[in-house]
N, C-alpha and C positions, 0 to 999 in steps of 0.2 A: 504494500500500500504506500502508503505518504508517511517519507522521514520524516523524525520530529515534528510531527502534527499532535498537539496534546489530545485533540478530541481521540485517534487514533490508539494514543497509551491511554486513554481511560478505559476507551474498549477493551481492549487489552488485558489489561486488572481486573475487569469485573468480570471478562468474559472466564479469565484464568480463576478468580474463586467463585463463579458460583455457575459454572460451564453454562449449556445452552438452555434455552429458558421454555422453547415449544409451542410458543404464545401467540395469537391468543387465544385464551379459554372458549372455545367455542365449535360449536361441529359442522356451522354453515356460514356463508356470509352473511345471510342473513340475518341470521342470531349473532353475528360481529356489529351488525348496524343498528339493532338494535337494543344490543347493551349499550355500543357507544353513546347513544341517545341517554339512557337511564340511569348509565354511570355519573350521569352530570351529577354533581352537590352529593354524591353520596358513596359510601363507600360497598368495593367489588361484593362484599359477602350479601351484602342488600337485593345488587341486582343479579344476583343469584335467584334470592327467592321468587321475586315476579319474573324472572325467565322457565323456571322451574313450575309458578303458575299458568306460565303462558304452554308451556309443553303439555302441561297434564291435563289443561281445556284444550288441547289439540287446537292452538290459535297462534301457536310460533312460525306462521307463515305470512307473506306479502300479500296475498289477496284475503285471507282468514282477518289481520290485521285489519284490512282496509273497510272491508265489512261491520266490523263492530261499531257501535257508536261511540262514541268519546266517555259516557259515563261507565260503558262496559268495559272499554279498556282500559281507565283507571281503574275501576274495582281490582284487577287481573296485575297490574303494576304497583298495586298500595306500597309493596313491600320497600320500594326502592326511594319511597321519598317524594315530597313536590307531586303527587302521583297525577294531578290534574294537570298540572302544567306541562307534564312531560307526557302525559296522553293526547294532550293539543299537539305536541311538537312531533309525535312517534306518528300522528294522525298525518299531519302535513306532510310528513317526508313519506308515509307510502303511498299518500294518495300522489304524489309529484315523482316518486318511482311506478306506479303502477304508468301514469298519463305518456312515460318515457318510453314504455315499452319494456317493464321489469331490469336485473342486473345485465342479464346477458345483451339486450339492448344497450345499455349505458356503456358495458365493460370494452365496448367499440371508441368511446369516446375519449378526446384529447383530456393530459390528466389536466392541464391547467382549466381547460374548458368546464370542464366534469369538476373540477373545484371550484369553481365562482358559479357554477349553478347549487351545488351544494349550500354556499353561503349566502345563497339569496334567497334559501329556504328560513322562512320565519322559527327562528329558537336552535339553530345549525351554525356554532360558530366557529371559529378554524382548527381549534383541539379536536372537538367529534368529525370536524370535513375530515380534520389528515386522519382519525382513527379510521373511520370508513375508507380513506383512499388506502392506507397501508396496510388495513389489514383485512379487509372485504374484496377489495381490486386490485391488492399487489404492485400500487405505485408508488416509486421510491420518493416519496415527502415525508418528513419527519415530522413527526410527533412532538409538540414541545407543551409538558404539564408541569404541575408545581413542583411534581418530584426534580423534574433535570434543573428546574431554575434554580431552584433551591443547593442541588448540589455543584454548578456551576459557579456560583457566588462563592459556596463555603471554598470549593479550590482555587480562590481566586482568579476564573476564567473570565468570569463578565463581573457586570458592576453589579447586577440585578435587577436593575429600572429599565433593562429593554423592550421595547415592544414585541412582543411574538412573532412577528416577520422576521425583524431583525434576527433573532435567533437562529430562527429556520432556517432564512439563510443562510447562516453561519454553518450550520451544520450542514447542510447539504451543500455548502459551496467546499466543504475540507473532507467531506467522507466522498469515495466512487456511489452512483448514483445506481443502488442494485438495494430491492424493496428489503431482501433476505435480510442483509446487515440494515438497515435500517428498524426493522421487524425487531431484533435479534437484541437491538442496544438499546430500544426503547426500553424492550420486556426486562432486561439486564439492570435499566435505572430503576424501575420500578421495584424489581426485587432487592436492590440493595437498602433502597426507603423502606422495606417494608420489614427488613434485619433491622435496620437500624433504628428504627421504633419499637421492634420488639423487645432489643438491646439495653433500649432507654427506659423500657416499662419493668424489667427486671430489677 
C-alpha cells in the first residue's frame, strides 16, 4: 500500500489485534439498509431486537416494508428507539427504492449519483448514505461515525471540529479505493470502541 501513510499503520494495528471483523451483521442488503436506518440514536443490540421483530412478522423485506403503514411499522421497530421517527424515515427510503426499480435497479447506478439521491431522501444523512453505499452496494466511500472521530482526535490525526466530508475525504483520498478495506477498517474502528468501553466499565 502507501509508505508512511498513518491512516495505513492504524489499519495495521487494529487489523493485527483484533484480525478480520466479517461485518456487517446482516444476511441481506436489505437488512444492511435497514439497520442502517434504525441504528440512528441508538445502540446495535436495540436494532437487533426490531430486526428480529421484523423477521419473525415475516416483514424484513422491500415490498412487505413498503406495504405497512407507518403506525404498523413503528409498533415492529419500538425496540430501536425514536420508533416513529424512524418509521417515517424507513417509510420514505423504501417507498423511493421501490419507485427506483428495487436494489438491483439502483446497484447499476453511479456511486456518486446513487449518493446524493440517497441524501435527498428526507431523515438519510451521509453516515446511513455511506453505511448503505458500503455495505449494501459494495462502494468504496467510507464511513465516518463518532467512533473514528473520536479516535482520530485522541491520536492526534485531526483537530476534531471537521466536517464529515472533510474526513471522508481524507480517508479515501490516503487509502486505495476497494469497498473490502474500506468494509474491513470501519468494522475494525468500531470494535476497538467497543473494547475500549468495555475496558472503561470494568
Amino acid at each position: 500500500m502507501i509508505d508512511d501513510n498513518p491512516l495505513i499503520e492504524l489499519y495495521d494495528r487494529l487489523f493485527d489485534v483484533y484480525g478480520p471483523q466479517h461485518w456487517w451483521p446482516a444476511e441481506t442488503p436489505f437488512e444492511v439498509i435497514v439497520g442502517a436506518v434504525l441504528t440512528q440514536n441508538t445502540s446495535w443490540k436495540n436494532v437487533e431486537k426490531a430486526i428480529t421483530n421484523l423477521k419473525d412478522a415475516n416483514q424484513l423485506k422491500l415490498e412487505s416494508i413498503a406495504a405497512l403503514t407507518q403506525d404498523e411499522l413503528a409498533a415492529l421497530i419500538k425496540p430501536s428507539g425514536f420508533f416513529n421517527v424512524k418509521a417515517r424515515r424507513l417509510k420514505n427510503l423504501c417507498d423511493w427504492l421501490q419507485a427506483q426499480g428495487g436494489l438491483a435497479a439502483l446497484s447499476k447506478w453511479d456511486t456518486n449519483e446513487l449518493r446524493q439521491a440517497l441524501l435527498d431522501i428526507h431523515g438519510i444523512g451521509p453516515e446511513t448514505a455511506d453505511d448503505i453505499l458500503l455495505y449494501a452496494f459494495e462502494r468504496p466511500v467510507f464511513v465516518i461515525d463518532a467512533y473514528t472521530r473520536r479516535l482520530l482526535k485522541k491520536l492526534g490525526l485531526i483537530e476534531g471540529n471537521e466536517d464529515y466530508e472533510a474526513l471522508r475525504r481524507m480517508f479515501e483520498s490516503r487509502l486505495p479505493a476497494e469497498h473490502a478495506l474500506y468494509n474491513e477498517y470501519h468494522a475494525l474502528i468500531v470494535r476497538h470502541a467497543k473494547e475500549e468501553r468495555m475496558n472503561d466499565n470494568r
